[in-house]
PASE-957551 format. One record per residue (C-alpha): residue in three letters; x, y, z. Coordinates in steps of 0.25 Angstrom, whole numbers, plus 2048, in hexadecimal, padded with zeros to 3 digits. Example, Ala and Ser with C-alpha at 12.3 -4.5 7.8 and 13.67 -1.06 7.14 Angstrom:
2
ALA8317EE81F SER8377FC81D 
END
This chain:
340
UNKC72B9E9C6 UNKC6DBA89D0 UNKC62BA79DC UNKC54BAF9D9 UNKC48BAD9E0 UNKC3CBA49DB UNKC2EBA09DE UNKC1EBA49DD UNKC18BAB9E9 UNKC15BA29F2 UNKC05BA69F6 UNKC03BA59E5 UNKC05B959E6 UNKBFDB899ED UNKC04B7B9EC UNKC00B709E2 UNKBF8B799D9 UNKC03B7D9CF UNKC02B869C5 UNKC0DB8B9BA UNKC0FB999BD UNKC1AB9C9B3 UNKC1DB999A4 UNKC2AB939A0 UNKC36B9C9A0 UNKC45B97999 UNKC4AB969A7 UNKC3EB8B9AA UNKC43B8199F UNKC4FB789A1 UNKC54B73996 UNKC62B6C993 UNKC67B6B982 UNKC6EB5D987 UNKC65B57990 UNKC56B55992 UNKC4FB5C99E UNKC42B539A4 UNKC3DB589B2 UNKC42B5C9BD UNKC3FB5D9CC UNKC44B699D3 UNKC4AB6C9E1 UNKC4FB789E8 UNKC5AB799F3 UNKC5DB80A00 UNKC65B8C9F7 UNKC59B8E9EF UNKC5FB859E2 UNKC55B7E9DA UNKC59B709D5 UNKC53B689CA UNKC54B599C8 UNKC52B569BA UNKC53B4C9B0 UNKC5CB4C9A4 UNKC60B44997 UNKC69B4798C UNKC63B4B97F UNKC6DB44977 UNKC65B3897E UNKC57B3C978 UNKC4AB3E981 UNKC48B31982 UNKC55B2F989 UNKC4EB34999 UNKC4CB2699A UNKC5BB21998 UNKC63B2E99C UNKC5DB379A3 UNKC64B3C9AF UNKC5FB459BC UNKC66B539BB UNKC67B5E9C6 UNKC66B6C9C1 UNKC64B7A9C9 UNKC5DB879C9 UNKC5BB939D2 UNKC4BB939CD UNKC41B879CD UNKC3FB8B9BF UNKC4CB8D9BB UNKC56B8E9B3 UNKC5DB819B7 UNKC6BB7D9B7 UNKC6FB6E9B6 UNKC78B6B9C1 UNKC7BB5C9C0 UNKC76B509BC UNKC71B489CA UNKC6DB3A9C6 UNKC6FB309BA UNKC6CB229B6 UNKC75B1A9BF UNKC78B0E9B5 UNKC74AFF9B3 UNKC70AF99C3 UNKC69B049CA UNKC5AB069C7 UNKC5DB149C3 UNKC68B0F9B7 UNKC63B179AE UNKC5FB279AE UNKC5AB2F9B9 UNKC4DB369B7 UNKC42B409BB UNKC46B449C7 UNKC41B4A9D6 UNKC4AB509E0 UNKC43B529EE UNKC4AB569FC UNKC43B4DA06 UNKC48B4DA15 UNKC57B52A12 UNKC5CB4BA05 UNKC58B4E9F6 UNKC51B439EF UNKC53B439E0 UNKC47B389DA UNKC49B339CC UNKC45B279C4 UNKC50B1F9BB UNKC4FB129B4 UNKC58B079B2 UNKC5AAFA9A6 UNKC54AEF9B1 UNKC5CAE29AC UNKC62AE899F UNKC6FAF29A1 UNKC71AFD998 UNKC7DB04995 UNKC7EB13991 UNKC81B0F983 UNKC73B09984 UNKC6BB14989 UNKC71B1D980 UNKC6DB16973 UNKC5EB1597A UNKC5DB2497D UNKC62B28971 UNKC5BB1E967 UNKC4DB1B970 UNKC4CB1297B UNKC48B02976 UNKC3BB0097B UNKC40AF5986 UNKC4BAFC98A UNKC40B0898D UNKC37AFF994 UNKC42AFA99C UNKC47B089A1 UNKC37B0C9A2 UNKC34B009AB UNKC41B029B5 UNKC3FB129B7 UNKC3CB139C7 UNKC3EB209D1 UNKC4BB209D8 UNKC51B2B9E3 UNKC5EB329E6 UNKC61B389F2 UNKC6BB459F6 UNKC6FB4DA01 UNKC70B579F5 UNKC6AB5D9E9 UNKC78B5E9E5 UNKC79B4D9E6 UNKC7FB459E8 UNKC72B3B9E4 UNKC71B2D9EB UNKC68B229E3 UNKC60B199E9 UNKC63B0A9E5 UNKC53B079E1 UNKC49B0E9DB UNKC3FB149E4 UNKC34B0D9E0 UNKC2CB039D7 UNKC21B039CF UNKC16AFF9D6 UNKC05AFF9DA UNKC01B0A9D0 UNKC0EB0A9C8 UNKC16AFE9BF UNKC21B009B7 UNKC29B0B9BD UNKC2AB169C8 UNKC2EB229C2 UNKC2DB329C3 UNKC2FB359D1 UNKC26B3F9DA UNKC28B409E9 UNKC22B499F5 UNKC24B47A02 UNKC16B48A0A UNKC11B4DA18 UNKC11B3FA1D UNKC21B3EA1B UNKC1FB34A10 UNKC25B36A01 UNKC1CB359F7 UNKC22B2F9E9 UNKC1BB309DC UNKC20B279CF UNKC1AB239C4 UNKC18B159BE UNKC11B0F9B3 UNKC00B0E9B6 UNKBFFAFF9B9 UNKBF4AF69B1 UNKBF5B029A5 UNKBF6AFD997 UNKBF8B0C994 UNKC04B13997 UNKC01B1B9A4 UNKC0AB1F9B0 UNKC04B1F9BE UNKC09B279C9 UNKC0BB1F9D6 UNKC0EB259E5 UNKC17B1E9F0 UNKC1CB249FD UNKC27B20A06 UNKC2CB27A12 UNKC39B29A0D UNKC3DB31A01 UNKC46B249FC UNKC39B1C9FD UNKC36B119FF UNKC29B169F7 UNKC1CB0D9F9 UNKC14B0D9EC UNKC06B129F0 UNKBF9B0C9E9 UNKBF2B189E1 UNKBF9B1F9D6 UNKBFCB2E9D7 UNKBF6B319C9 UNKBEFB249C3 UNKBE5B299B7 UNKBF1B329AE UNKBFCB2E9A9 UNKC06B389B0 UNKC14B3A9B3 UNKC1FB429BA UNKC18B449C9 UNKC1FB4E9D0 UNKC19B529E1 UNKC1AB599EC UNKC13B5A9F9 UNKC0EB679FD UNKC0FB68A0B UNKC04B74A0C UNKBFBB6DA04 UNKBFDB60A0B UNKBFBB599FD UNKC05B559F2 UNKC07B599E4 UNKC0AB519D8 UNKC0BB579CA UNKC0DB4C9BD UNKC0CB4D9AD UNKC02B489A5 UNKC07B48997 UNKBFFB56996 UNKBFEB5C9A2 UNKC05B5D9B0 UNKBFCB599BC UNKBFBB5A9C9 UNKBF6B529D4 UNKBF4B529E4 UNKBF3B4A9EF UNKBF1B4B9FE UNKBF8B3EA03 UNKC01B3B9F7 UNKBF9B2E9F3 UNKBEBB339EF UNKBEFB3C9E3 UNKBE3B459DB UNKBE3B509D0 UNKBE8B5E9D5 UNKBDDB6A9D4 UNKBE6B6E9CA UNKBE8B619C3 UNKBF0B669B8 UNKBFCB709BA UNKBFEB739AB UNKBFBB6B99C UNKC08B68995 UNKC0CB75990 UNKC14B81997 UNKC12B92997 UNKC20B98991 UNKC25BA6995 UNKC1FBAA988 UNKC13BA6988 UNKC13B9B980 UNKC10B8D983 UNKC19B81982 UNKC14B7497F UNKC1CB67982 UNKC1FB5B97E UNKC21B5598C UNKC1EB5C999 UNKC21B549A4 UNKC28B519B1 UNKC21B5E9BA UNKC27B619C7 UNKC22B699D1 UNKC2DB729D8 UNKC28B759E6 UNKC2FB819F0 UNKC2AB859FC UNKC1EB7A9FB UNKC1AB819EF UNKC18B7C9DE UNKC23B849D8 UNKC28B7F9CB UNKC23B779C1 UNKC2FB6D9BA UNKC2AB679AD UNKC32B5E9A3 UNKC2FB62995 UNKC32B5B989 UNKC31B6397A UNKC34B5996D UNKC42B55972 UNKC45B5F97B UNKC42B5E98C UNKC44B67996 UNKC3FB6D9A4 UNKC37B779A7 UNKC34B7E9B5 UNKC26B889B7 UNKC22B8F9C3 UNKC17B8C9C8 UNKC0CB929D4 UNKC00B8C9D9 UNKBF3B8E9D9 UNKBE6B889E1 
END
């Protein structure tokens, strides 16, 4: 790969506000034919490399296998859009003991007062241990159903910490937090912006509590360390949709922060001025589940989900989705500019 210069005039762009700009080129669409693809939360370094943090699982394990296998991968690119280049696989499920025993998943890598922070969430088998030979035959021939409920129920948010982007990763021995006040069940999906105030901002989602349906609430804690320990606040993020995949910023211009989640259907995004009291965006949704190609045609899938926001220079650059079509899954980058 080779260096070339990338980005959208700056004075064409106004944070928060994100628009796609371009339609979806070949070099936009990581694919692997041995592994699924499903995210990805991009960084760039002091050479001018872009990394992506990703998650991955074999095919051979089916789709369904994200819960039992999937593993955080690091890949690079001299363009936020692409084309990627795997590089190395960074994090994996550490075994039967440690609440991360099984998988690492949907990950967000953030530089935060010298050192990279790489957020994940992983599961483990609570009392029951599970061997290889066993996770195997469940990826492969379908999870029991309390065997799922029992992975489901024990996914929380961990950290890992490095001096590099290049590792090595150090685990922390506890998840970051549990479920709690406007979540039950699990803490999951992490999003995390540091504020004007100093303080850290996390994100996760949980299930709604008192909700006979099957809704996800969004919750907030902050600490004043990015390692936590995070104090669940009251109100939700997002309580009245049931929504996934948060990802923020905090926009030091507009002295306000960011967050943009899925809805099944469409991708939306909301604002806030304190990082507590959250309200639809004027620009509510970003884009309906469906993507412009460089032909002119229009894609429909199955599953678009977990959107990330790329931000340089303070500015919404690049728009990371994870794309599911039949059996096949994969991610794909947009550019973006912003518009009042």
């Amino acid at each position: 790969m080779s260096p070339k210069q990338y980005g959208v005039a700056g004075d064409q762009r106004r944070a928060g506000y994100a628009t796609i700009h371009s339609a979806l080129s070949q070099a936009g669409i990581f694919r692997d034919s041995n592994y699924y693809n499903w995210g990805g939360s991009i960084i760039k370094d002091n050479e001018g490399l872009y990394h992506l943090f990703y998650s991955r699982w074999k095919r051979e394990n089916t789709f369904a296998g994200w819960l039992t296998s999937s593993e955080i991968a690091h890949a690079v690119s001299y363009h936020a859009t692409g084309p990627w280049e795997y590089k190395e696989t960074v994090l994996r499920g550490r075994g039967n003991g440690y609440w991360d025993g099984i998988t690492a998943h949907n990950p967000k890598i953030k530089y935060f007062e010298g050192k990279y922070y790489l957020y994940y969430i992983a599961t483990n088998g609570g009392d029951k241990e599970y061997t290889n030979e066993d996770l195997y035959i469940s990826k492969t021939k379908g999870l029991d159903t309390n065997v799922k409920n029992i992975l489901r129920a024990n996914q929380r948010t961990g950290v890992a910490v490095s001096n590099s982007l290049n590792g090595p990763w150090t685990r922390r021995d506890a998840p970051l937090i549990e479920p709690s006040g406007p979540i039950t069940t699990l803490t999951v999906n992490p999003a995390i912006a540091k504020g004007k105030d100093g303080s850290y901002y996390l994100i996760v989602k949980g299930d709604k509590p008192n909700e006979k349906r099957f809704i996800r609430n969004q919750a907030i804690a902050i600490s004043k360390t990015p390692e936590g320990p995070f104090v669940m606040q009251a109100n939700p993020v997002i309580g009245d949709l049931d929504t996934e995949d948060v990802s923020m910023w905090y926009s030091e211009r507009d002295s306000r922060f960011y967050a943009v989640f899925h809805a099944h259907t469409f991708i939306g995004l909301m604002v806030s001025e304190d990082g507590l009291n959250w309200r639809k965006a004027k620009k509510y949704k970003i884009t309906d589940k469906k993507i412009r190609m460089e032909d002119g045609s229009m894609f429909i899938p199955g599953r678009m989900e977990r959107p990330f926001i790329y931000i340089e220079n303070g500015e919404p650059n690049v728009l990371c989705l994870a794309i599911k079509k039949g059996d096949d899954s994969y991610t794909v980058f947009l550019s973006l500019f912003d518009e009042k």
